[in-house]
Each structure stands twice: as structure tokens, then as C-alpha cells.
C-alpha positions as CSV (number, residue, x, y, z in Angstrom):
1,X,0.0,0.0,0.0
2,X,1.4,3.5,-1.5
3,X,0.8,6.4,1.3
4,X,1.1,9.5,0.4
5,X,0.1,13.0,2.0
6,X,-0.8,16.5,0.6
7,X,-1.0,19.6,2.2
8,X,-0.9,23.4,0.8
9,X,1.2,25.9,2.6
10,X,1.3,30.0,2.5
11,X,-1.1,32.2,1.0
12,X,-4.3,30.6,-0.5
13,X,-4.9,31.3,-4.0
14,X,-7.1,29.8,-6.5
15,X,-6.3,26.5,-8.1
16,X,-4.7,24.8,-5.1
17,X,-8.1,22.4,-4.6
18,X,-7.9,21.9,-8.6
19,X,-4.3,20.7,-7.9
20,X,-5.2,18.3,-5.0
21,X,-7.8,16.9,-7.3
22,X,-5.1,16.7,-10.3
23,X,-2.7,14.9,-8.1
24,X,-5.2,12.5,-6.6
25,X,-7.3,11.1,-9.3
26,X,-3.9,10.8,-11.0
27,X,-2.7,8.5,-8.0
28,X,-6.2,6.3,-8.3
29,X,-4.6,6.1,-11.7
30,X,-1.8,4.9,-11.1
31,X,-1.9,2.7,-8.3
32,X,-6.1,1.9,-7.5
33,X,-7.1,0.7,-4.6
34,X,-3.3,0.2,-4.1
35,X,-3.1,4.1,-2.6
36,X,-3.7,5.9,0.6
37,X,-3.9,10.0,0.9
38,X,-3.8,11.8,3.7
39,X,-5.0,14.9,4.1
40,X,-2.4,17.2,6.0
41,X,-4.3,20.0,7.7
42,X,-3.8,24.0,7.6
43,X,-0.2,23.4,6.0
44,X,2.9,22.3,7.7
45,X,1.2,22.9,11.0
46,X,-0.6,20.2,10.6
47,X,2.3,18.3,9.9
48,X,4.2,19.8,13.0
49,X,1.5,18.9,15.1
50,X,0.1,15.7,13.9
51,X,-3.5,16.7,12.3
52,X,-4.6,14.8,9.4
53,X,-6.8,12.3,7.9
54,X,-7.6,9.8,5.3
55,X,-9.0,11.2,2.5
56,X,-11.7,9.2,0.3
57,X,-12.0,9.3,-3.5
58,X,-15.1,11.0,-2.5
59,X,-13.7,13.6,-1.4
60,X,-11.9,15.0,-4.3
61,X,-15.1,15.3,-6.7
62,X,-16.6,18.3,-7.1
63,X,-13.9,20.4,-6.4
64,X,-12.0,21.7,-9.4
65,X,-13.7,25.0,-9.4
66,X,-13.9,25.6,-5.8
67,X,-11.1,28.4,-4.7
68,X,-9.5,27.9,-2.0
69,X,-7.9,25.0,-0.5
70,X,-10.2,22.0,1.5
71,X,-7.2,21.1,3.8
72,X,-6.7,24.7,5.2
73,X,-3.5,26.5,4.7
74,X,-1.0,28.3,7.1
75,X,1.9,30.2,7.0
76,X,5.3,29.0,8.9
77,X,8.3,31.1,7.8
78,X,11.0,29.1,6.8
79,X,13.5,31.2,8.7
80,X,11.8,30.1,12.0
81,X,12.1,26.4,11.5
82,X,15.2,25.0,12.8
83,X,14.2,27.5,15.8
84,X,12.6,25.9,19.0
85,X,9.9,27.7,19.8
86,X,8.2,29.2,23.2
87,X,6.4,26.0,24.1
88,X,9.8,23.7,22.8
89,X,8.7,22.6,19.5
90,X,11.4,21.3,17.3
91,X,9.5,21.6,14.3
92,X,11.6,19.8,11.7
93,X,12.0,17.0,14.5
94,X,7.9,16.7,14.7
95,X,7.3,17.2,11.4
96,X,9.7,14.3,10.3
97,X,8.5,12.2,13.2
98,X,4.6,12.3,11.7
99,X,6.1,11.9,7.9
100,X,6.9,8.5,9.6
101,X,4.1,7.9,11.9
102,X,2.0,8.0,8.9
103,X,4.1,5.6,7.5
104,X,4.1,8.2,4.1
105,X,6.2,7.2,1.0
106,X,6.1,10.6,0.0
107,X,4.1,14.2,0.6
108,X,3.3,16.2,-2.1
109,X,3.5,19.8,-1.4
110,X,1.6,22.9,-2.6
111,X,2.9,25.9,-2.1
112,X,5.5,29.3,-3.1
113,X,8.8,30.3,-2.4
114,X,9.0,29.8,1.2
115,X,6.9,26.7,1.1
116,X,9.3,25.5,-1.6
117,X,12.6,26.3,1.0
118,X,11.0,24.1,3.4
119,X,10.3,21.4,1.3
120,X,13.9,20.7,0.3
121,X,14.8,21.6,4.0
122,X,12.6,17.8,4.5
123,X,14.1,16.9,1.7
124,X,17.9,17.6,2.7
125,X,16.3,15.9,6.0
126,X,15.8,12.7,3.9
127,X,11.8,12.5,3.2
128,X,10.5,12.3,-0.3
129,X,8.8,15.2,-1.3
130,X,7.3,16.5,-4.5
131,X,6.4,20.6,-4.8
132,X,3.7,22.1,-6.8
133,X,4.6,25.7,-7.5
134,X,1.5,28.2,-6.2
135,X,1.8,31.5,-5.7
136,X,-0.5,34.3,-7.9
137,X,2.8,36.4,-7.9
138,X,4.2,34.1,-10.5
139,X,8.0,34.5,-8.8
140,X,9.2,31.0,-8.4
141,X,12.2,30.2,-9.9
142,X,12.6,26.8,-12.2
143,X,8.6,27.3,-14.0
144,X,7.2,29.5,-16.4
145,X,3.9,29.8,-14.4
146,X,2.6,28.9,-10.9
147,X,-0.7,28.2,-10.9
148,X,-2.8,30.6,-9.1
149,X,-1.6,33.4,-11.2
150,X,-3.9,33.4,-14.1
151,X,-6.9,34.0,-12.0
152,X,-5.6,36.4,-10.1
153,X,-4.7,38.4,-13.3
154,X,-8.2,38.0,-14.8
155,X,-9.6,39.6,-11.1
156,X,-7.1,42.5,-11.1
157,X,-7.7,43.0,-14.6
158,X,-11.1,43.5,-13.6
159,X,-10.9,45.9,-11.6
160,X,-8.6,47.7,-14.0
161,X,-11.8,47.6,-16.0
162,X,-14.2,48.5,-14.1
163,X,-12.4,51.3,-12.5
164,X,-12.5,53.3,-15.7
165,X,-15.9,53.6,-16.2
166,X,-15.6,56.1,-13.0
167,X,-12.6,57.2,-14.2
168,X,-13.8,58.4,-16.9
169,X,-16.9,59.9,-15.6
170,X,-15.3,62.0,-13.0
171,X,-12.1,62.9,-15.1
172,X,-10.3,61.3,-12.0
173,X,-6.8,59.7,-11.2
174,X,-7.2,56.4,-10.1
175,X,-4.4,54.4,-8.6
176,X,-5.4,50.6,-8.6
177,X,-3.3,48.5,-5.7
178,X,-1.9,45.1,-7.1
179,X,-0.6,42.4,-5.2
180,X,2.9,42.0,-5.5
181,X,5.2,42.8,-2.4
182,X,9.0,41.6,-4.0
183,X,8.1,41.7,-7.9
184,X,5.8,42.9,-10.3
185,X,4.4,40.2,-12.2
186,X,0.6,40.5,-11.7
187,X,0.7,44.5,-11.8
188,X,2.5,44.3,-15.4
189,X,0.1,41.7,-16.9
190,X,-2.9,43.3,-14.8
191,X,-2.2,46.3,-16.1
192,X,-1.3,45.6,-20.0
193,X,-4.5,43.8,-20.2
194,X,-6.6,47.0,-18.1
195,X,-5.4,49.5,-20.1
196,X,-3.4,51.3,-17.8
197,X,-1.4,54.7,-18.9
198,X,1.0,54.1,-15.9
199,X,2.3,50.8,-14.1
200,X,4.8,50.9,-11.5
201,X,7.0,47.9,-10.4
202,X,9.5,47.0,-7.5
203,X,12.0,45.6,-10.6
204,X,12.0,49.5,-12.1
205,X,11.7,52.5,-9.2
206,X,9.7,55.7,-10.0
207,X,10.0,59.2,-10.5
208,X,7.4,60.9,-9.1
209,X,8.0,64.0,-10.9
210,X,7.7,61.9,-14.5
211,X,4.8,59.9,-12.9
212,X,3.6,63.6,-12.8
213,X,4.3,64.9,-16.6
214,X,2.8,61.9,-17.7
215,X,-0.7,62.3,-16.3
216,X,-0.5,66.0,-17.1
217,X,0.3,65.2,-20.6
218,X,-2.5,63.2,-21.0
219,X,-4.7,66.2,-19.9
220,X,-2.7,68.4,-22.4
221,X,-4.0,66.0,-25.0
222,X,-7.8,65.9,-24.0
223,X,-7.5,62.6,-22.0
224,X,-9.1,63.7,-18.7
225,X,-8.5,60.4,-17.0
226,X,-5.8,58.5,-16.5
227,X,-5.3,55.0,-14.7
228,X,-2.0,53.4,-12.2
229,X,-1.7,50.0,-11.8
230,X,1.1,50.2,-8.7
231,X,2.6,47.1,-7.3
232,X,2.6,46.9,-3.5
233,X,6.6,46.9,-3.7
234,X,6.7,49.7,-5.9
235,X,9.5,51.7,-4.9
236,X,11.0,55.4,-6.0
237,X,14.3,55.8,-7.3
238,X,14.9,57.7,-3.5
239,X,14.3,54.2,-2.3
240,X,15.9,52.7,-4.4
241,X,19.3,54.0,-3.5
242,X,19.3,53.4,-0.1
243,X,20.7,50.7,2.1
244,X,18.3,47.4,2.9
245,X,18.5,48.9,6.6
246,X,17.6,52.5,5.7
247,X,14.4,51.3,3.3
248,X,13.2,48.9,5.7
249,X,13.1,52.0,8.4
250,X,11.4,54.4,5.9
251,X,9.0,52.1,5.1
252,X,8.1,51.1,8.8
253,X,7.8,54.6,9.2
254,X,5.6,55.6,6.0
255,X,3.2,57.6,7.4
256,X,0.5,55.6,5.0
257,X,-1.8,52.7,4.8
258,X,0.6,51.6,1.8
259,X,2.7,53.1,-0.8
260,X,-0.2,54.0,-3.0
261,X,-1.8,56.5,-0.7
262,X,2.1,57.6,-0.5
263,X,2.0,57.7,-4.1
264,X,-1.7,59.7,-4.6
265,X,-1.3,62.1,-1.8
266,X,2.4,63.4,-3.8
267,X,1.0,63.3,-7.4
268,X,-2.4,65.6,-5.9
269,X,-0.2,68.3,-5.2
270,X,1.1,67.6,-8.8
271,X,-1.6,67.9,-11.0
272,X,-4.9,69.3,-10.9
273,X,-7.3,65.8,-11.0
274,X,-9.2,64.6,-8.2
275,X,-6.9,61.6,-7.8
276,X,-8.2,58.2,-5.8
277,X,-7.1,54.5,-4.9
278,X,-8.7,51.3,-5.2
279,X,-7.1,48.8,-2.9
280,X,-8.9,45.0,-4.3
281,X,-6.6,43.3,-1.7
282,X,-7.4,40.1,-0.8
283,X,-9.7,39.8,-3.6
284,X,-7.3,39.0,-6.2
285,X,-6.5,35.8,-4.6
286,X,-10.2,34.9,-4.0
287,X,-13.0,32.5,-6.0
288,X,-12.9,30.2,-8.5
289,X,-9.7,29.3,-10.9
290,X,-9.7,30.6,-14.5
291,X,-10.2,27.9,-17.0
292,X,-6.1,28.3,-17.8
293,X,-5.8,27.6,-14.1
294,X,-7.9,24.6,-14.3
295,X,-6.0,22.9,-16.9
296,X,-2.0,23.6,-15.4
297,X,-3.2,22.5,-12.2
298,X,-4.5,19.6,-13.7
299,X,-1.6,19.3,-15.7
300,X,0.9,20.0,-12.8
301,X,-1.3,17.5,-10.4
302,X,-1.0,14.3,-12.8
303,X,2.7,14.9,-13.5
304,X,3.3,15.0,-9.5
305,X,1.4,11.4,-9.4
306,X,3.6,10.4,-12.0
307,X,6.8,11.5,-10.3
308,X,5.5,9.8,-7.3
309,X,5.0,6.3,-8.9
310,X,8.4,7.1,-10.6
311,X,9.8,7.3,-7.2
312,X,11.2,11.2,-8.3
313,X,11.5,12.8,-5.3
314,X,13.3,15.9,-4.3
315,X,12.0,17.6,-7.1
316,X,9.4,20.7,-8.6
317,X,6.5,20.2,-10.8
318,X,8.2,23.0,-13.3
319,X,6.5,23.7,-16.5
320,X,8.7,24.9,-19.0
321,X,8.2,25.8,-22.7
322,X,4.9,24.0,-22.2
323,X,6.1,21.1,-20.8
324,X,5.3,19.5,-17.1
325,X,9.5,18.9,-16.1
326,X,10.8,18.0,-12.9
327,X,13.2,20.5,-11.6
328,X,15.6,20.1,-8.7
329,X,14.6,21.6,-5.5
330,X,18.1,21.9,-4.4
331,X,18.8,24.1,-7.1
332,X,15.4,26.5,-7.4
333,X,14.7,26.7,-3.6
334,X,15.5,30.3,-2.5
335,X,15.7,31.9,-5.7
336,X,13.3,35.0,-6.7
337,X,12.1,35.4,-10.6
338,X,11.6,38.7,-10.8
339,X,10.6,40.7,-14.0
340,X,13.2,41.2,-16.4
341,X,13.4,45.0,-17.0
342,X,13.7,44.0,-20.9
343,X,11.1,41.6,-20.9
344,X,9.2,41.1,-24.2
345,X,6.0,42.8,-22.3
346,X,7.5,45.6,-20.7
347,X,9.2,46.1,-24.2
348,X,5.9,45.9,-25.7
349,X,4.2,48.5,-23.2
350,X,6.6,51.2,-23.8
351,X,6.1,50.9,-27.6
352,X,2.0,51.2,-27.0
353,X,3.1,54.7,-24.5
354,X,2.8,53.0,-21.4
355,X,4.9,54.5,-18.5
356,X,6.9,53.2,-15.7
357,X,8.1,56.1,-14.1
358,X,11.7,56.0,-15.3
């Protein structure tokens, strides 16, 4: 009898119950009635602490387009887990002990860039591990795409959307807050797709004073709106130039909800629109996954069933150049993709008068 567990760590997104259901009707596959999953709950908590169950076939129908994930999800950062906690928990100790009291031949796990560091911690701990890559930030190195990302470029493009019908109305500045903390991803794609005149990224800092011209401009030439889509990490080039120590310090002491109301309250005593911002937040990770979504997380599930009855451990579900690959952990885990500043659409976005700010 194969065991195997699952369990999805970080930030929820949407595809990660499309994935569980990809990876085990692709073990029924394989192995029949031959096959045991458990169900590890609320991410490597549940591992930590022992809380799990046997799943049934039963419980994988029906869930392809539910967002979300049915095991729970948590976040443990990976710099905390070789540290004993308060109540003297040696996490990596309990979490390898349950790997074996479950008697598991391997865990699949679902999950981004710190989930991913973990996982080839257990691996360099010897347990077999296979990683889906999830993240709607789409910043994992090794893949072309994380699921997850897709739908949450369809919602922010959305908003994008929508917001100009206000806009547009009221001759307004709108500034439209996209996800994306370390790189820019989402707000590039989000923003091509909305239309925006103006899309600010960690990977290229701002001017605010350009930001500025740009929107005036627009005015100049009858356009009375004008849209932002503004990554959470969007930084200026002020920022930009300082010391990991001094940012971290200005930013704790912003003086603003985010840098977007940073961002609106200096460009209002720039230019003469009303100018507002539209935070979607949590949103953007939220609902059903796009029909793209459904198919790489059915794609990306099967594979990791395959790997498993391959005995490939240690490894990523990567898909590269279209293809489901299997990508070293040891060599992927830690690493950032981050947006090229060259990129074929940024290159494209300038050509169409898009700005960055630079």
C-alpha cells in the first residue's frame, strides 16, 4: 500500500483544490485501490502537530472550481524552522516524526517560495517530497507559471476595468493597488490587459515628478482620466538608492496605509485631477480558478502522481516551454524570478506609451 500525504502551505490562491484533485485522481490512476492520501491540515502545522486524515475518492469530486484549499493553509516562515519555539517545539523533529508515523512514502506539497525552501529543508532531512509551485505572484524560480496566477490576473484586470468607467466619468486619477510585495508580475500583466497609462513595479523604481508629466500630458491632449496600476513593492528611485537597513526603516515609518496613498497624496499636489485609490486586496487571490488555471493544475497534479510512482523525489512540478519537467529543488529553492526589466511585455508596453516612471 502507497501512502502519500498533501498539504498546501502559504497564502491561498485559486487552483490549489484543482491541484489536490489533479494529483489524486492521478494516484487512483496509477496505483487503484493500491493508494492511501492523507489529508495534511492547515499546511505544515498540521504536519508539525500531527492533524490529518484519510481522504476518500469521494472527497476529491466536485472540487475543481472551488477556490480555496479543502485542507486549510498556514503560514510557517522558513526562517523560523530549525528555531525551538516558546512551548519547545522542534519543528523539523515533529514534522519528520509524523512523515513516519504516517508511515508516508512521499508528501506532495503545494505551495511558493517559502513553502518550496521548506520542502527541500525535509528533503535535505531525507523525506520524499514533490512541490507544486503556487503562488499568484508568478516569482518562483525553475517554471514558467505557478498556478494561481492566471486567476488572479483575470480579477485584477477587472478591476482595472471596471475602475474606468468612474474614471472616466469624473475625469479622475485612479491608482489601482496590485498584489505583489517583492516583484511585479501581476501589476504588469494586470495592467497591459486594463489598459493602464501608468504601471509601477518593485523591478523598475519611480520618479514621481515623470509619474507627474505623464498624467499631465495626458490632460494636455484631451485625456481627462488616466489610470495606475502600482505594485505593493513599488518603490522610487529615492528608495531605491538606499541601504536594505535604511528602506526597511522608511518604510516602517511611511506615514500611510501603503505606498499608493504615499504615491496619490504626492501626485495631488502635482496635478490638478481629483486623484483616488482602489485597494482589491485580498480579492485578487479569492474564487474560482480561471479555466487556464484549471487545466495547469490539472496538468501539474498528474505529473506530480507520475513522479510519485516514478519514485522522483526531491524535485518541482516545473512547467517549462509547455512542458510538465521535474526541476531540482536543491537548485530552485530560495531563488526569486523577478521581472526582467527587458522583458518582451514591458518592451511591448513602452512601444503602446505605457509609463513606468523612469
Amino acid at each position: 500500500m502507497k501512502r502519500v500525504g498533501i498539504l498546501t502551505s502559504g497564502g491561498d490562491c485559486q487552483g490549489l483544490n484543482a491541484a489536490i484533485r489533479g494529483i489524486a485522481k492521478g494516484l487512483y490512476e496509477e496505483f487503484g485501490d493500491n493508494v492511501e492520501i492523507y489529508g495534511i491540515k492547515d499546511g505544515y502545522k498540521g504536519l508539525i502537530f500531527g492533524e490529518y486524515k484519510l481522504m476518500k475518492p469521494s472527497d476529491f469530486s466536485g472540487i475543481l472550481t472551488l477556490g480555496g484549499t479543502l485542507l486549510g493553509t498556514s503560514r510557517q516562515p522558513f526562517k523560523l524552522m530549525r528555531v525551538i519555539d516558546e512551548n519547545s517545539v522542534d519543528k523539523v523533529k515533529a514534522m519528520k516524526e509524523n512523515y513516519k508515523k504516517m508511515k508516508l512514502d512521499c508528501l506532495a506539497i503545494l505551495g511558493g517560495n517559502g513553502t518550496q525552501k521548506t520542502a527541500n529543508l525535509l528533503r535535505e532531512e531525507g523525506l520524499n517530497v514533490v512541490h507544486l509551485p503556487k503562488t499568484i505572484d508568478n516569482d518562483v524560480w525553475g517554471t514558467d507559471i505557478t498556478f494561481g496566477y492566471h486567476s488572479a490576473v483575470e480579477v485584477a484586470t477587472d478591476v482595472i476595468d471596471r475602475i474606468h468607467t468612474t474614471a472616466t466619468s469624473h475625469g479622475r486619477i485612479f491608482i489601482v493597488e496590485v498584489m505583489g510585495h517583492k516583484v511585479g508580475w501581476l501589476t504588469l500583466s494586470a495592467g497591459i490587459a486594463g489598459g493602464a497609462d501608468v504601471i509601477l513595479l518593485p523591478e523598475i523604481p519611480y520618479d514621481i515628478n515623470k509619474v507627474a508629466k505623464v498624467l499631465k500630458n495626458r490632460v494636455e491632449n484631451g485625456k481627462k482620466f488616466s489610470i495606475l496600476a502600482v505594485a505593493e513593492g513599488a518603490l522610487s528611485k529615492e528608495e531605491a538608492a538606499m541601504s536594505k537597513k535604511e528602506f526597511k526603516k522608511a518604510r516602517a515609518n511611511l506615514g500611510y496605509p501603503s505606498i499608493v496613498y504615499r504615491i496619490a497624496n504626492e501626485l495631488q499636489e502635482k496635478v490638478d485631477n481629483e486623484v483616488r485609490v482602489c485597494v482589491p486586496g485580498h480579492f485578487q487571490r479569492g474564487g474560482s480558478p480561471c479555466a487556464y488555471d484549471r487545466v495547469l493544475c490539472t496538468q501539474l497534479g498528474a505529473t506530480a502522481a507520475k513522479f510519485i510512482k516514478e519514485k522522483r523525489f526531491g524535485v518541482m512540478v516545473g512547467m517549462v516551454n509547455g512542458q510538465t519537467v521535474p526541476v531540482p529543488l536543491e537548485d530552485v529553492a530560495g531563488k526569486l524570478k523577478t521581472v526582467p526589466v527587458d522583458c518582451p511585455e514591458i518592451q511591448a508596453a513602452r512601444q503602446i506609451g505605457i509609463s513606468f516612471g523612469d
